[in-house]
N, C-alpha and C positions, 0 to 999 in steps of 0.2 A: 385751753390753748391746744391740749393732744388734740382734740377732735377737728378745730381749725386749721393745723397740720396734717390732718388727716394720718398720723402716726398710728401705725399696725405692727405687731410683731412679724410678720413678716415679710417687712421690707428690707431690700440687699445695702447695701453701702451707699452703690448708685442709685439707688430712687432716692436714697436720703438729701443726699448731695445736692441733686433733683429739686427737692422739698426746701432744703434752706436757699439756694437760689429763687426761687419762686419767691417766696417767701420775701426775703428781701428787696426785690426789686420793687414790691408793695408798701415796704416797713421800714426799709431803712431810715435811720436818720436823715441820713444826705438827701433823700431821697423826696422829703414829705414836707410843708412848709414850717416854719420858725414855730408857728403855736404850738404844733405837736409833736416837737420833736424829743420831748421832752419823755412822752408817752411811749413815743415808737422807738427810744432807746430801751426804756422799759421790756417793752414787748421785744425786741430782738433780744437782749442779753437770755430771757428766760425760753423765746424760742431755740439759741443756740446752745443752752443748756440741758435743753429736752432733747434735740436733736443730735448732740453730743455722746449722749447715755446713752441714744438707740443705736448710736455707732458703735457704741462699746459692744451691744450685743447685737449688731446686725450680723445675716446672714454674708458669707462672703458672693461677692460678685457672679451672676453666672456668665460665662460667656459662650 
C-alpha cells in the first residue's frame, strides 16, 4: 500500500494531507458500494495508519 500512496520520505505535512484526501475520496467506506465496504474499511484504517507515521516524521511545511 506505501507504493499505492505513493509515500516518500520526503513528503511535507501538506502533500500528506494531500495523499489521504485523495485517497479517500476512492476508498472510503461511505464512499464505495455495500459489497466492498467491508474491504475499503480495511484499506483506509491501514492507509491512515501509514499516512499517520509519515506525519510523525514528515518534513515541516515549506511555505
Amino acid at each position: 500500500m506505501v507504493d499505492e500512496l505513493h509515500l516518500t520520505p520526503n513528503l511535507t505535512s501538506t502533500d500528506l494531507k494531500i495523499i489521504r484526501r485523495k485517497f479517500a475520496k476512492t476508498n472510503h467506506p461511505d464512499r464505495v458500494p455495500p459489497a466492498v465496504r467491508e474491504e475499503a474499511t480495511r484499506r483506509m484504517t491501514i492507509a491512515n495508519s501509514l499516512i499517520d507515521e509519515a506525519l510523525r516524521g514528515a518534513r515541516p511545511r515549506q511555505r
